[in-house]
N, C-alpha and C positions, 0 to 999 in steps of 0.2 A: 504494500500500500504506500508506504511514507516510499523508499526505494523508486516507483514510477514517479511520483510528485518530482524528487527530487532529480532522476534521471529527465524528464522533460524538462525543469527547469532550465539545467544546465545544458541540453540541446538548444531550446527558445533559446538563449542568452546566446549560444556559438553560433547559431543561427543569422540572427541579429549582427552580428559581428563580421558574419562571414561574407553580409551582405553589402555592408558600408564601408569594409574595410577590407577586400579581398586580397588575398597573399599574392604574391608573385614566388614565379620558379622560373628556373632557366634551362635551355633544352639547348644540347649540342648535336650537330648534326655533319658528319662527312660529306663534303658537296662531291670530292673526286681525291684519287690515290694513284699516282703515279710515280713505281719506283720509289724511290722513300721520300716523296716530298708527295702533301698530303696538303687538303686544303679544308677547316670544317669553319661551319657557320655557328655563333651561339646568341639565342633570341631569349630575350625575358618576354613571360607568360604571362598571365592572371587568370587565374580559378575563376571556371564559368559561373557565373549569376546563378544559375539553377539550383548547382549543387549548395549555396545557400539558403536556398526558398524548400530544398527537400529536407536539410537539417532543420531549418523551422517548422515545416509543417510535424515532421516526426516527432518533436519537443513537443507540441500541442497537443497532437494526440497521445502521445505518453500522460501527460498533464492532466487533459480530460478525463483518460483512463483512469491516473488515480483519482481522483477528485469524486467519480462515480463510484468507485468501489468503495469508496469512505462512505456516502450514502448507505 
C-alpha cells in the first residue's frame, strides 16, 4: 500500500523532471576506416519527450493504485 504511494510518487517527480529538464548523451559513430586512419562523428542527444510523459503517466497510476487500495 504505502510502497505504490511512495513508488509513484517518486516516478511523478522523475517524470516531471525528465520532462523540463531532459538529459543529454552522446553517440559516437564510425563514418569510414581506411587502413589505420579512421574517421568517427560524435553528436550530443537528448532523451525523447515521450519517455518523460511515460514515466509520468506510470507514477500516476502507481499513485492512484495506492490511494484506492487504502480505501
Amino acid at each position: 500500500m504505502k510502497v505504490s504511494i511512495i513508488a509513484g510518487l517518486i516516478l511523478a517527480v522523475g517524470g516531471v523532471f525528465l520532462i523540463l529538464r531532459p538529459p543529454h548523451y552522446s553517440s559516437q559513430q564510425r563514418v569510414f576506416k581506411i587502413a589505420g586512419v579512421q574517421a568517427s562523428v560524435r553528436q550530443e542527444k537528448t532523451l525523447p519527450g515521450w519517455v518523460g510523459g511515460t514515466v509520468l503517466g506510470a507514477g500516476f497510476v502507481l499513485l492512484a493504485a495506492g490511494l484506492l487500495k487504502r480505501l
